[in-house]
Backbone as a printed PyTorch tensor [residue, N CA C, xyz], in Angstrom:
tensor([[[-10.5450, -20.8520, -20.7280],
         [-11.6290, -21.8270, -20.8400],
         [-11.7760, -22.2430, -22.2970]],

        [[-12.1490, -23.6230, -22.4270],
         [-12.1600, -23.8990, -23.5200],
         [-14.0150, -24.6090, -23.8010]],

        [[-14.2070, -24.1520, -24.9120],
         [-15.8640, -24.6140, -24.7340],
         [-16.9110, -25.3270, -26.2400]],

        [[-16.6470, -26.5060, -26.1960],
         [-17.4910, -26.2980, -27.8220],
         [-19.1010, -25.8050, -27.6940]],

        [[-19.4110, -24.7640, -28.1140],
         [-20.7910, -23.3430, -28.4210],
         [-21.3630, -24.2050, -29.3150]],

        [[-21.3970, -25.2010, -29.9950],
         [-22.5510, -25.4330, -30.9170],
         [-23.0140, -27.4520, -31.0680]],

        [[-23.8320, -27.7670, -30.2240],
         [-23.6580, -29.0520, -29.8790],
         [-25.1510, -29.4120, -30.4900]],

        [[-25.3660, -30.6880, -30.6360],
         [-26.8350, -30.8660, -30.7300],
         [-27.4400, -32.7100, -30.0820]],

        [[-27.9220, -32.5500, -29.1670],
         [-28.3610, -33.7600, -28.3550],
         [-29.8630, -34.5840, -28.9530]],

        [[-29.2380, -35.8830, -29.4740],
         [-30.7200, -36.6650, -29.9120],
         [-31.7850, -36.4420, -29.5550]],

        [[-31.9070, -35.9620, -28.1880],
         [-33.5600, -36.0540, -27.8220],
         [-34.3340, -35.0320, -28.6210]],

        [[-34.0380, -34.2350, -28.4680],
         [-34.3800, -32.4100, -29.3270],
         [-34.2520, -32.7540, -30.4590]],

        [[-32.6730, -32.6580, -31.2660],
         [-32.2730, -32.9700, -32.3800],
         [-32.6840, -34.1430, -32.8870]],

        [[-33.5600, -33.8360, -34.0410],
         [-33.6710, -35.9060, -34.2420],
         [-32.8940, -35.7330, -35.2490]],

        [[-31.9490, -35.0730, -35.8940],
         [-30.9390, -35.2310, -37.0400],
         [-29.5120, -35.3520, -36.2550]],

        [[-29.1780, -36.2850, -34.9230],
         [-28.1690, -36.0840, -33.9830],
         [-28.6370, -37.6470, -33.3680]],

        [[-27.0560, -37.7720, -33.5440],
         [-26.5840, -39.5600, -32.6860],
         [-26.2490, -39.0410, -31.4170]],

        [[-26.6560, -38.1320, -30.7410],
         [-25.5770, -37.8710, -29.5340],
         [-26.2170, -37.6910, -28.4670]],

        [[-26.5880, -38.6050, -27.3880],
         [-26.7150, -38.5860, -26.0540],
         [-25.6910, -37.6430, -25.2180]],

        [[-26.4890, -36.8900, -24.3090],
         [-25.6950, -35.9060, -23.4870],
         [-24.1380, -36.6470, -22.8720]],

        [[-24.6670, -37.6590, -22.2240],
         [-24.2520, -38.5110, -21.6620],
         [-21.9050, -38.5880, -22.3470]],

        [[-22.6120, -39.2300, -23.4840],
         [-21.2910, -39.2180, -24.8080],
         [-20.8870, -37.7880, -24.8930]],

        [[-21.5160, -36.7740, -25.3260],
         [-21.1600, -35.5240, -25.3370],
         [-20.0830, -35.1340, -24.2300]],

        [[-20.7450, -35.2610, -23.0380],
         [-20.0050, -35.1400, -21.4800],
         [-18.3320, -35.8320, -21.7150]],

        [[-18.6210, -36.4780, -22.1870],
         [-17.4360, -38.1530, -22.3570],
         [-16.5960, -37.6040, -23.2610]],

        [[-16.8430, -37.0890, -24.0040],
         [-15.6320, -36.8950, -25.0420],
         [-15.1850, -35.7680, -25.0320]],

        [[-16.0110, -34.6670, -24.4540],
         [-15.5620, -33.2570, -24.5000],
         [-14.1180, -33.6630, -23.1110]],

        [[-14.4560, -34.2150, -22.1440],
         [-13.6650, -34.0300, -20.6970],
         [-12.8050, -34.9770, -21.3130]],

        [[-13.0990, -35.7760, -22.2320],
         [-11.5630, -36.6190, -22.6250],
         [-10.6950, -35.8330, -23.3950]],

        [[-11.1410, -34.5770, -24.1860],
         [-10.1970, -33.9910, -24.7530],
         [-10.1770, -32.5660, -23.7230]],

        [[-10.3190, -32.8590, -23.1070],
         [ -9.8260, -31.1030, -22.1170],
         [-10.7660, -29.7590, -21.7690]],

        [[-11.5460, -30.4730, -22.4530],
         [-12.3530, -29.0590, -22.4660],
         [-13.1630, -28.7100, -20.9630]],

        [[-13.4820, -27.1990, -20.8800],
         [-13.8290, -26.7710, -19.1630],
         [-15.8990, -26.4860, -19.8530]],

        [[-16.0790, -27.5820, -20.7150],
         [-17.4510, -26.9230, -21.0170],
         [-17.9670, -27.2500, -22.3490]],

        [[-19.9120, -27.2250, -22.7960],
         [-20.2820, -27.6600, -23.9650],
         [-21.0430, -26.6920, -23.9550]],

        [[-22.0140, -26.0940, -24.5730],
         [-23.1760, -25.5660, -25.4500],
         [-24.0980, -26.7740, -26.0360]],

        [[-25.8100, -27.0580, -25.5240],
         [-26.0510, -27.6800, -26.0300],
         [-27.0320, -26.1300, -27.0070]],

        [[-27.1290, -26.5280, -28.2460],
         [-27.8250, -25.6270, -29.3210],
         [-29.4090, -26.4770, -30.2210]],

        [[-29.6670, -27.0470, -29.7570],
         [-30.4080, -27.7790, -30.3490],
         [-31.5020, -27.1630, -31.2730]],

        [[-31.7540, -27.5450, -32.4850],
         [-32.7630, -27.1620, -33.2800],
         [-33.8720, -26.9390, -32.7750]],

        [[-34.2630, -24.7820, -32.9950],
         [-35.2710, -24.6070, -32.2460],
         [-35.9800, -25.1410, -30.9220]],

        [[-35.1450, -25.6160, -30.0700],
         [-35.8860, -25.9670, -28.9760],
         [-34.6610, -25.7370, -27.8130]],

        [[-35.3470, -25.7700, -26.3500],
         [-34.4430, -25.5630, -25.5600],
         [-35.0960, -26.7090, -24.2110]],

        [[-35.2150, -27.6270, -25.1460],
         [-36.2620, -28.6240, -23.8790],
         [-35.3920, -29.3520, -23.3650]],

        [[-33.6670, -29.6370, -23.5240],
         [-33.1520, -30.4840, -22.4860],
         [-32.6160, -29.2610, -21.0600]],

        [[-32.9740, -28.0980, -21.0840],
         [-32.7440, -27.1170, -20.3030],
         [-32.4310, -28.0550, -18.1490]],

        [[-33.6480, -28.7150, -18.5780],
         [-33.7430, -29.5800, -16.8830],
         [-33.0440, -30.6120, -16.9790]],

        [[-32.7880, -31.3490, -17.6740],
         [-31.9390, -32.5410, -18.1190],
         [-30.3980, -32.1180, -17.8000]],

        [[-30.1350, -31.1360, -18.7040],
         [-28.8050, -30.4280, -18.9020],
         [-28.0130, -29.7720, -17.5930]],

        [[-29.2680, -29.2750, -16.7170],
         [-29.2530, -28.9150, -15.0060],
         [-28.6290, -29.9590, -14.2770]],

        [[-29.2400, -30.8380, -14.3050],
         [-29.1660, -32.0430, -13.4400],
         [-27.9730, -33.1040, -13.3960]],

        [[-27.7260, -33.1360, -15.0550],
         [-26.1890, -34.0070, -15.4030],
         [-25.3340, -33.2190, -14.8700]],

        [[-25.3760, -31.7540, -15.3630],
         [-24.0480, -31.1880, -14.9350],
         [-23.5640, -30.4960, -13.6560]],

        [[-25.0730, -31.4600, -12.8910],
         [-24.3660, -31.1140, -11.4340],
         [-23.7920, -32.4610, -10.9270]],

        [[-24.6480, -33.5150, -11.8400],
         [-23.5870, -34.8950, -11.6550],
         [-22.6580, -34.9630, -11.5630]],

        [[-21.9800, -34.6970, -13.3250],
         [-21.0680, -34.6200, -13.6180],
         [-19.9220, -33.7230, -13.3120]],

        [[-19.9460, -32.6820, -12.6920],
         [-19.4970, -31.5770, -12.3210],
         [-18.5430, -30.7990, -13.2300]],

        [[-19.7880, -30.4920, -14.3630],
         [-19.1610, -30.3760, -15.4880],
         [-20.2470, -29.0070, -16.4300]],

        [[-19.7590, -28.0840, -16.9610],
         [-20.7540, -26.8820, -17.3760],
         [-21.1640, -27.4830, -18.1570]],

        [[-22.7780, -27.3650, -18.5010],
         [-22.9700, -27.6010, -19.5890],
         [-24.2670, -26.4660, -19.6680]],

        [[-24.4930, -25.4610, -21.1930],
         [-25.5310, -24.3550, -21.1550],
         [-25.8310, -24.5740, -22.0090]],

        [[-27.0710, -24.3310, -21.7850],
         [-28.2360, -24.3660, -23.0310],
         [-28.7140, -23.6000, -23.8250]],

        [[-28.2490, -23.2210, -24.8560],
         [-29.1120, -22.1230, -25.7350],
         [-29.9610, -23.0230, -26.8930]],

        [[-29.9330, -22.1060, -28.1060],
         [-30.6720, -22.8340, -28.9120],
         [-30.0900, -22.1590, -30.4800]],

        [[-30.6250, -23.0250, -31.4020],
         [-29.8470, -22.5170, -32.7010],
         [-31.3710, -22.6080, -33.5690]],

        [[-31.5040, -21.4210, -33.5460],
         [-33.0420, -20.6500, -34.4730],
         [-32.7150, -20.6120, -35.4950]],

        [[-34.1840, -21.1140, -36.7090],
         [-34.3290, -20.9600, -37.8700],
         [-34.8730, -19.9020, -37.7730]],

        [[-34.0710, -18.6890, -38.1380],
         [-35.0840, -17.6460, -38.5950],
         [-35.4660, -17.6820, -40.2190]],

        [[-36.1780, -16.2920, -40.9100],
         [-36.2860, -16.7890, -42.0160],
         [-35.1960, -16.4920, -42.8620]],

        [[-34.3330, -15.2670, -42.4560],
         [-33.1190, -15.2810, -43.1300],
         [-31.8700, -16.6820, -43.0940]],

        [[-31.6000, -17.5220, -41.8970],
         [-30.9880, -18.5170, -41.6110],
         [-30.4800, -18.5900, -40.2520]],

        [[-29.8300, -19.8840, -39.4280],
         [-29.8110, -19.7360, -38.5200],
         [-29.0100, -19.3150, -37.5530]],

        [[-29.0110, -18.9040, -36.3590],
         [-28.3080, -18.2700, -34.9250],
         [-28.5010, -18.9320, -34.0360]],

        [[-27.6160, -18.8760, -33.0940],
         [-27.6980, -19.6450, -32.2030],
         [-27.5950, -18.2700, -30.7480]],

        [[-28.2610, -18.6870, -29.6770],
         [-28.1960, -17.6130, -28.8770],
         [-28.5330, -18.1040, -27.1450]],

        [[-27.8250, -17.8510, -26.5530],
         [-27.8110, -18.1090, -24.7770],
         [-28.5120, -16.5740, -24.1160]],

        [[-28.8560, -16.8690, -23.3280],
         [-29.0340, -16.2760, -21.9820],
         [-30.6510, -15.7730, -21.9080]],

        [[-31.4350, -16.6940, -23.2710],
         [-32.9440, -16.3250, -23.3970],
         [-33.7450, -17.4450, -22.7490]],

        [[-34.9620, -16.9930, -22.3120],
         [-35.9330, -17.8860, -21.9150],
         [-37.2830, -18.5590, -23.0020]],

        [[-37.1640, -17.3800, -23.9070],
         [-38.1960, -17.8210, -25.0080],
         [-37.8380, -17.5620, -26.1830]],

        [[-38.2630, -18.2030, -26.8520],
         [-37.7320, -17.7930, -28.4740],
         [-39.3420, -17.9390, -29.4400]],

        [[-39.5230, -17.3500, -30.7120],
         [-40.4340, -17.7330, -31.2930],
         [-40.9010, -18.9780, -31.1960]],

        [[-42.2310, -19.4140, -31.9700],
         [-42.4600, -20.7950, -32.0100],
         [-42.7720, -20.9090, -33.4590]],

        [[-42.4570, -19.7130, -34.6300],
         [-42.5590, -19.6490, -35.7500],
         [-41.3220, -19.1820, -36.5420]],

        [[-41.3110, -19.7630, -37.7340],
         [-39.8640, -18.7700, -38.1020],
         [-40.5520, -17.0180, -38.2660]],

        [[-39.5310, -16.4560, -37.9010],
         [-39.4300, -15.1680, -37.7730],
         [-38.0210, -14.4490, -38.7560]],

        [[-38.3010, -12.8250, -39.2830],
         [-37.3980, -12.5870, -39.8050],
         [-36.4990, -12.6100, -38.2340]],

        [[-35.2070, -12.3870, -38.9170],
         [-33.6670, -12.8170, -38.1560],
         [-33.5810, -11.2480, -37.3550]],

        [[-34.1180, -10.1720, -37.4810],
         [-33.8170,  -9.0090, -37.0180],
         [-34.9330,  -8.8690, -35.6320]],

        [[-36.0460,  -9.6710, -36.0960],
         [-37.2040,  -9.6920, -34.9430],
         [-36.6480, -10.4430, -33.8820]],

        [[-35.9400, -11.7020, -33.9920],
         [-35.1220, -12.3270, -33.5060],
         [-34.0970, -11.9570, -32.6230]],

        [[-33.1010, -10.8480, -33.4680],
         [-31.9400, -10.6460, -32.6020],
         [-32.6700,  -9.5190, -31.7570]],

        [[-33.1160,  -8.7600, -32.2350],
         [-34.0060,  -8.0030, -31.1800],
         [-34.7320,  -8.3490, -29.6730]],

        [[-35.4290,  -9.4410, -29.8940],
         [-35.6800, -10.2970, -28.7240],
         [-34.5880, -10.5990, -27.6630]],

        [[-33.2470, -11.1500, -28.5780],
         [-32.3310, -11.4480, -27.3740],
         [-31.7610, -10.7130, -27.1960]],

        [[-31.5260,  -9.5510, -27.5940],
         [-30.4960,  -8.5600, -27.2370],
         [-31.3650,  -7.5810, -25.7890]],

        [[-32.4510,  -7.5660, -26.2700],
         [-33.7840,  -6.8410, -25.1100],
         [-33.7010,  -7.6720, -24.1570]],

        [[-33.4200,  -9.3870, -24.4180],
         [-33.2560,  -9.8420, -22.6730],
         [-32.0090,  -9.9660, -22.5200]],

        [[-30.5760,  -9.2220, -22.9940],
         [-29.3770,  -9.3080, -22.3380],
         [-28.4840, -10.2240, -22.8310]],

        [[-29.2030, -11.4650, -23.9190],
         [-28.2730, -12.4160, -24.3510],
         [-27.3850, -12.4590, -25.3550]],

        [[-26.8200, -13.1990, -25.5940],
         [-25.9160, -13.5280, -26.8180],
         [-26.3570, -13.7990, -27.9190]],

        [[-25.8990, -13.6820, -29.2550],
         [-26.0420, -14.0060, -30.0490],
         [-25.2240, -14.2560, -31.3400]],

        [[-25.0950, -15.7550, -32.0110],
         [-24.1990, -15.9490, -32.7850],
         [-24.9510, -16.4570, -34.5430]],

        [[-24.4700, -15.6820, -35.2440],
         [-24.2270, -16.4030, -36.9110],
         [-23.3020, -17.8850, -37.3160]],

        [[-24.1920, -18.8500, -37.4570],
         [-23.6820, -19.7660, -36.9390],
         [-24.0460, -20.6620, -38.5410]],

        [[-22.4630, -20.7700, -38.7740],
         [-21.9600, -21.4130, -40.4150],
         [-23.3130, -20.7090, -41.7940]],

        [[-23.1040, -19.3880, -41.6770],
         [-23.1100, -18.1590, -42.1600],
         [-23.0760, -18.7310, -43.6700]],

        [[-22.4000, -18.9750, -44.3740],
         [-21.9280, -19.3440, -45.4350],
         [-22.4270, -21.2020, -46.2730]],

        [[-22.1480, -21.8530, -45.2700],
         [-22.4060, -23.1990, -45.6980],
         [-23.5620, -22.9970, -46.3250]],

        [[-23.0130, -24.1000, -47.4770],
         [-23.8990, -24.0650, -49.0180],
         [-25.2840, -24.8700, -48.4090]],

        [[-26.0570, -25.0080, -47.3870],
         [-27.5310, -25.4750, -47.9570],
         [-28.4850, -24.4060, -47.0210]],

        [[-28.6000, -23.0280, -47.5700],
         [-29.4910, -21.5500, -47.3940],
         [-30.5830, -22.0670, -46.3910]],

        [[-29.1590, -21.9220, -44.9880],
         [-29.5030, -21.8610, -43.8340],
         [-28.6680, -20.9430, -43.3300]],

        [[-28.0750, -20.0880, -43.8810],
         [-26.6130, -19.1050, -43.4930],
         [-26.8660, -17.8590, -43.5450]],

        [[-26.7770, -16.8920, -43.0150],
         [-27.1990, -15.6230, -43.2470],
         [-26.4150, -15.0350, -44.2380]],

        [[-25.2390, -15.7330, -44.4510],
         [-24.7080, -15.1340, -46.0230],
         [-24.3200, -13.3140, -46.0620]],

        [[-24.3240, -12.8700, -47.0770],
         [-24.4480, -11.5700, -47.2500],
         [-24.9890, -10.5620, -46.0990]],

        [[-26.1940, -11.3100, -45.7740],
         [-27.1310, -10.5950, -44.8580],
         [-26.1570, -10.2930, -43.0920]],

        [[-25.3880, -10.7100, -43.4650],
         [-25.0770, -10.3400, -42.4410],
         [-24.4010,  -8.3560, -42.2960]],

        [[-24.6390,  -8.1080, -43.1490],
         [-23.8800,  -6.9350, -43.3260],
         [-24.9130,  -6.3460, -43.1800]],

        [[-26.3620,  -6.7160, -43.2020],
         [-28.0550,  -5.6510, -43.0590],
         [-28.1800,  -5.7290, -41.5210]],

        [[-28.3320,  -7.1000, -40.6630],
         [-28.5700,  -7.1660, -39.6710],
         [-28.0100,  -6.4470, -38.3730]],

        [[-28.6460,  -5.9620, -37.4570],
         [-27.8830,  -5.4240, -36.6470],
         [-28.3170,  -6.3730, -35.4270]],

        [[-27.3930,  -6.4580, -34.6080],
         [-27.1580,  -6.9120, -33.0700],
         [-26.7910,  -8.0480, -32.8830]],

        [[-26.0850,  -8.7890, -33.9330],
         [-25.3690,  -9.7530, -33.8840],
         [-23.9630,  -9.5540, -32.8140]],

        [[-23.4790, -10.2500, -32.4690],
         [-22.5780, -10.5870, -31.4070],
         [-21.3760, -11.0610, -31.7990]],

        [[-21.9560, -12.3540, -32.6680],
         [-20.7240, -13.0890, -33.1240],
         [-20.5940, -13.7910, -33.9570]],

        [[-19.7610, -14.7280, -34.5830],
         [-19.7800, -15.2340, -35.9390],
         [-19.0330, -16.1440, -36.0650]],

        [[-19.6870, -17.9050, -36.4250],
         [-18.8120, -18.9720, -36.3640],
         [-17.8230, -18.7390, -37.6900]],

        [[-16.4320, -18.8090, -37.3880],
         [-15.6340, -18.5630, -37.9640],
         [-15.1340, -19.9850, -38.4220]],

        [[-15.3140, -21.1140, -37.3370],
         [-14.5610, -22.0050, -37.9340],
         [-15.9580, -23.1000, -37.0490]],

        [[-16.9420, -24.0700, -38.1840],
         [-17.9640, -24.7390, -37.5320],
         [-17.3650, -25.9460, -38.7130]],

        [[-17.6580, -26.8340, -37.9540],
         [-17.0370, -28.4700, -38.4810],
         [-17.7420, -28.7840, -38.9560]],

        [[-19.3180, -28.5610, -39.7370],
         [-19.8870, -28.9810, -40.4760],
         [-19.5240, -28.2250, -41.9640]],

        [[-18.4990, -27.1030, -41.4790],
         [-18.7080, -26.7110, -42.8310],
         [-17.2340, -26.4770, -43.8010]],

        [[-17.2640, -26.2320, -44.7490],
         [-15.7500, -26.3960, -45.5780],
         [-15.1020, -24.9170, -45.1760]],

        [[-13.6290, -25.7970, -45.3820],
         [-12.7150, -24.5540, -45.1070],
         [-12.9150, -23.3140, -45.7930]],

        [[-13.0650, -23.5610, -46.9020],
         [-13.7240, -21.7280, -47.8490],
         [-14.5590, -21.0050, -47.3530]],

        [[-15.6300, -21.8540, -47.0610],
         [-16.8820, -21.4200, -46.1870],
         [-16.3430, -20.9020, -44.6390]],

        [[-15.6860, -21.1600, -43.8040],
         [-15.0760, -20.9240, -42.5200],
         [-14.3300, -19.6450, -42.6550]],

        [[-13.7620, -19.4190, -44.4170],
         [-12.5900, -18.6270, -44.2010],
         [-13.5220, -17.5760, -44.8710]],

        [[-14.5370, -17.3610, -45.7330],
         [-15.5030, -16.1300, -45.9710],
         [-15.9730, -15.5780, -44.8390]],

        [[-16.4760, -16.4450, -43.4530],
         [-17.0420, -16.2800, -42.2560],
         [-16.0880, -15.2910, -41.2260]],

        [[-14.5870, -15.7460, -41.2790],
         [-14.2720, -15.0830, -40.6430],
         [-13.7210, -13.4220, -41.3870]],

        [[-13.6920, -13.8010, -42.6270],
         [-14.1150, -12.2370, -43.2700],
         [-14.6090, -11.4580, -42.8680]],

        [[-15.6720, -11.5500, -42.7150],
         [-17.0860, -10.9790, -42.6050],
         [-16.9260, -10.7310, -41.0490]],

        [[-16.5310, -11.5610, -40.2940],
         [-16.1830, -11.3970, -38.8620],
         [-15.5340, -10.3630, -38.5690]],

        [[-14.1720, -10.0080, -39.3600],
         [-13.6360,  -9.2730, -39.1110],
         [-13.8860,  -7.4890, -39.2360]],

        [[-14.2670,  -7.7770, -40.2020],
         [-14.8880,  -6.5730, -40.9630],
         [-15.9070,  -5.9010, -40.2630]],

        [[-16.8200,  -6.7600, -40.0610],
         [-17.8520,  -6.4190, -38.7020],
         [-17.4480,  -6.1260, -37.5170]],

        [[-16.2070,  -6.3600, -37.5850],
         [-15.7700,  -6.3940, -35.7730],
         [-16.9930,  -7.0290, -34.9130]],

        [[-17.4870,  -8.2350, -34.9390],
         [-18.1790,  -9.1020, -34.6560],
         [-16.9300, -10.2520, -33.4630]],

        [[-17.2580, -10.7580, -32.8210],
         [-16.3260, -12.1460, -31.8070],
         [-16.5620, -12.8620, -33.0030]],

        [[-14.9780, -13.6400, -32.8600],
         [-15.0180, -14.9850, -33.5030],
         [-15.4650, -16.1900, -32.6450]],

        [[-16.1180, -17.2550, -33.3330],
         [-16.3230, -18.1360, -32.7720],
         [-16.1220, -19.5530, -33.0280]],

        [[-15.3330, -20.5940, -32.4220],
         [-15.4330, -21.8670, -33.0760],
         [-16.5440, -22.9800, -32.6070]],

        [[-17.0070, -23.9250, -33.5280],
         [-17.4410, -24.8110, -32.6830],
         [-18.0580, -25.6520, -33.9440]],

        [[-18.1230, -27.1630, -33.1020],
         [-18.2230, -28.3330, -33.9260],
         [-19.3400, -28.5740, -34.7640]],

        [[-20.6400, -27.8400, -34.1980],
         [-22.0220, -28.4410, -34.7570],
         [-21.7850, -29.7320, -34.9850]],

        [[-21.6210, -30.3600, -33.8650],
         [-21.9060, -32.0320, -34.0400],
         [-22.9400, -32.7150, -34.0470]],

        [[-23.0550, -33.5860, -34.6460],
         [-24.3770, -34.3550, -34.5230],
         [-23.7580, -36.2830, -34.2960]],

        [[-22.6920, -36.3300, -34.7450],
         [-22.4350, -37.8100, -34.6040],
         [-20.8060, -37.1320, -33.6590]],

        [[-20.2910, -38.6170, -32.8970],
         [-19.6350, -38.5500, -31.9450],
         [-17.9330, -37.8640, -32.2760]],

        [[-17.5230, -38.2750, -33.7260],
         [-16.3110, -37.8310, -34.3260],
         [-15.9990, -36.8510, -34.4540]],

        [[-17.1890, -35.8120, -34.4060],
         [-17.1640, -34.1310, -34.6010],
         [-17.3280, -33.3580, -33.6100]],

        [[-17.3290, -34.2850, -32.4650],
         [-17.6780, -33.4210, -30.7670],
         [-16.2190, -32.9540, -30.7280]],

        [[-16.0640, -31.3150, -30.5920],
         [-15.0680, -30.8990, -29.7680],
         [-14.2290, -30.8090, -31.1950]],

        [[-14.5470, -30.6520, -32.1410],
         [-13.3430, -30.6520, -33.3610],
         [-12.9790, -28.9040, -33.5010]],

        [[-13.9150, -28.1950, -33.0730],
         [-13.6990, -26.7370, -33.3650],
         [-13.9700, -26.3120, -31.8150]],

        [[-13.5370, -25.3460, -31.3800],
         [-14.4940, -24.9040, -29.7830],
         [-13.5290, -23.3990, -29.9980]],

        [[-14.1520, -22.8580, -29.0690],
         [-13.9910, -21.3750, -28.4670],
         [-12.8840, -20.9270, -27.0580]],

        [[-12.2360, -20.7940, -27.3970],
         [-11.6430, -19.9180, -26.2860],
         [-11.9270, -18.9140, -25.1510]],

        [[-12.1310, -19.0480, -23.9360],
         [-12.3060, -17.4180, -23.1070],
         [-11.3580, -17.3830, -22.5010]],

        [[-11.3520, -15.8890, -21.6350],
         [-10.0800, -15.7860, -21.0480],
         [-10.2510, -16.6260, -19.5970]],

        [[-11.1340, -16.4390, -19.2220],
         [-12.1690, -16.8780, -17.5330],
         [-12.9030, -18.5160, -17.6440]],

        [[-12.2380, -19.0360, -16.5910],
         [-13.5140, -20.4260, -16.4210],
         [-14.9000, -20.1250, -15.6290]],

        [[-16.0800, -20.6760, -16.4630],
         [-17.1730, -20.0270, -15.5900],
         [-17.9480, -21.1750, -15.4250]],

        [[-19.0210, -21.1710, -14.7160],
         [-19.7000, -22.0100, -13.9130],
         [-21.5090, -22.4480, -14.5080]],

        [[-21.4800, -20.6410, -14.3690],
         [-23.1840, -21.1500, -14.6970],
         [-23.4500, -19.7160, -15.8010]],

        [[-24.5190, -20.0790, -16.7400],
         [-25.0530, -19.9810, -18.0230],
         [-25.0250, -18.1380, -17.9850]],

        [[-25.8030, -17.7820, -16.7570],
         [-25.1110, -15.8780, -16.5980],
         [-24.0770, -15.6540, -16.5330]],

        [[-22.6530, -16.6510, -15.9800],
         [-21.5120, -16.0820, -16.1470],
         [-21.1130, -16.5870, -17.5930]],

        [[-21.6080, -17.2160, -18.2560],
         [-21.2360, -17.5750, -19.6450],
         [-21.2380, -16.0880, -20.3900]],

        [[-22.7620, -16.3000, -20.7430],
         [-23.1160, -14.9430, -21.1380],
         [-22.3710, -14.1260, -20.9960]],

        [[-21.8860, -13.5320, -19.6030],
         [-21.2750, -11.9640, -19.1870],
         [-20.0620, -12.0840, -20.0060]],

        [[-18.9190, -13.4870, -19.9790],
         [-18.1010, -13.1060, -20.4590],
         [-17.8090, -12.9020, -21.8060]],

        [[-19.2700, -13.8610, -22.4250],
         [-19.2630, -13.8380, -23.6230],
         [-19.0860, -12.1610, -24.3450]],

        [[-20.0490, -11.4600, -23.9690],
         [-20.3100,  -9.9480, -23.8780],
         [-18.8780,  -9.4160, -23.6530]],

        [[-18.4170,  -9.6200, -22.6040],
         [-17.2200,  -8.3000, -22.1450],
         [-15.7760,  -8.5080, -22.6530]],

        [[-15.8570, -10.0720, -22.8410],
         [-14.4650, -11.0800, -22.7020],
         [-13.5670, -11.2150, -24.3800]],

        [[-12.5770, -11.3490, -24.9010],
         [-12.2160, -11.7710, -26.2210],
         [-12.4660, -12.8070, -26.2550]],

        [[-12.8390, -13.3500, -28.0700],
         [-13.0860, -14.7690, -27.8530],
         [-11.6720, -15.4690, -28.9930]],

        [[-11.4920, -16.5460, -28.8790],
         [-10.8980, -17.2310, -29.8460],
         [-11.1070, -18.3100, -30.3380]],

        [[-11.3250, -18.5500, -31.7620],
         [-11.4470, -20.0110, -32.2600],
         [-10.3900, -20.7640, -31.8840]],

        [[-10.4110, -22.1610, -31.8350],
         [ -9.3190, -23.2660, -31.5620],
         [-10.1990, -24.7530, -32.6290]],

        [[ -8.7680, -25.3970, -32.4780],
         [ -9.2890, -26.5520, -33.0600],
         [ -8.1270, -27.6790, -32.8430]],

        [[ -8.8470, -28.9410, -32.7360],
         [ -8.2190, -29.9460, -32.1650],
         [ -7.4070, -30.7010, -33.3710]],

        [[ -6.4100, -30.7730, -32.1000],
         [ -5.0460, -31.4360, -33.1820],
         [ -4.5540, -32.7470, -33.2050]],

        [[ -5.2470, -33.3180, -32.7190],
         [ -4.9670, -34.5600, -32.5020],
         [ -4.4740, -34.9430, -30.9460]],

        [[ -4.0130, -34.3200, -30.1500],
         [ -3.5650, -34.1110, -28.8920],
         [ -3.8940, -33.0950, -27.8050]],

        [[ -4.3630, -31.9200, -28.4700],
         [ -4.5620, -30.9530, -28.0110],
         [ -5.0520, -29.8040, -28.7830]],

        [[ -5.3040, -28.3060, -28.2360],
         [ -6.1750, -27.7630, -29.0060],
         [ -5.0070, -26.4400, -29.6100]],

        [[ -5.3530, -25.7930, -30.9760],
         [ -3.7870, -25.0950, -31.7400],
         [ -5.3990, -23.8430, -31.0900]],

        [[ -4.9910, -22.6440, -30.2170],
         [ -6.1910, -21.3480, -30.2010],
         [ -4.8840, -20.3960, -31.4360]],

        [[ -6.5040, -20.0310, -32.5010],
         [ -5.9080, -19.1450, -33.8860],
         [ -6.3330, -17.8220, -33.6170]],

        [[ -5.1320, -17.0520, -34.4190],
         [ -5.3910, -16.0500, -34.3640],
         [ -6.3320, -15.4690, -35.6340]],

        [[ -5.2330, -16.1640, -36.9000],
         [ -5.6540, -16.0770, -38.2500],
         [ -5.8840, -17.6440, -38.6270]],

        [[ -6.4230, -17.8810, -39.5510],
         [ -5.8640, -19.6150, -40.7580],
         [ -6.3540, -19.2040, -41.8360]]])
């Protein structure tokens, strides 16, 4: 399965050109079995996101990408999240107590929204964007450092906000899944792999 984990839809996002709609459109034009919508602190296209992708017959799951006060994560399989920033440990605590996922998401990128360093204090992190299209290759390649070292999942994905960056980074699983608990499970049990699009198709890395 191939999946871009870090998406962000205009309605939620007001720093995002991207109707679900387009999202849907460009991910299935380049191959992919699936999106992540992550939207800034909120998880309000949750019914929206239901409904297209039974249209479309096409996964699409909803998590959300939290400002905590250390920087932000992105995390599936929760129903509530703060409505304040919170330190990042109160945070992963929450989702790990309801079973979900949780990712460090462009860790590094220079404007101190990244958990940076801190990632080596925090505990119950999951996983770690290794390769996110908003951010520079140095920055991608400290991330998956730190990934490794942690023995943390790697993770790719676009953080798109305009249409050129949908699907430029995405994630690998071994399993195609359907709905947002089987996401989760495999996320948890399954290896993950970054990939990234080549102009034709997607190169899944081991190293870069």
């Amino acid at each position: 399965m191939l999946i871009d984990m870090h998406l962000h839809e205009h309605t939620y996002s007001l720093d995002s050109f991207l109707p679900l709609a387009q999202i849907v459109a460009i991910a299935k034009s380049r191959g992919l079995d699936g999106v992540c919508i992550t939207d800034h602190d909120s998880m309000g296209l949750r019914e929206k996101a239901a409904e297209f992708s039974r249209k479309a017959d096409f996964p699409i799951f909803v998590g959300v990408e939290y400002f905590s006060l250390q920087g932000d994560i992105t995390a599936w399989g929760i129903d509530t999240f703060p409505d304040t920033r919170v330190d990042a440990q109160i945070f992963l605590d929450q989702v790990n107590a309801a079973g979900g996922f949780c990712v460090s998401c462009h860790p590094f990128r220079n404007n101190n929204r990244g958990l940076e360093d801190r990632l080596r204090q925090v505990r119950g992190l999951h996983g770690v964007e290794v390769l996110n299209g908003s951010t520079s290759l140095e920055a991608n390649r400290t991330a998956l450092r730190y990934c490794n070292e942690l023995g943390l999942k790697p993770i790719g994905a676009s953080d798109a906000h305009v249409p050129e960056q949908v699907a430029k980074y995405v994630t690998w699983l071994p399993e195609r899944v359907f709905t947002l608990e089987e996401f989760v499970a495999q996320l948890h049990t399954a290896p993950t792999k970054p990939a990234r699009w080549n102009g034709i198709g997607y190169d899944i890395l081991d190293t870069f």
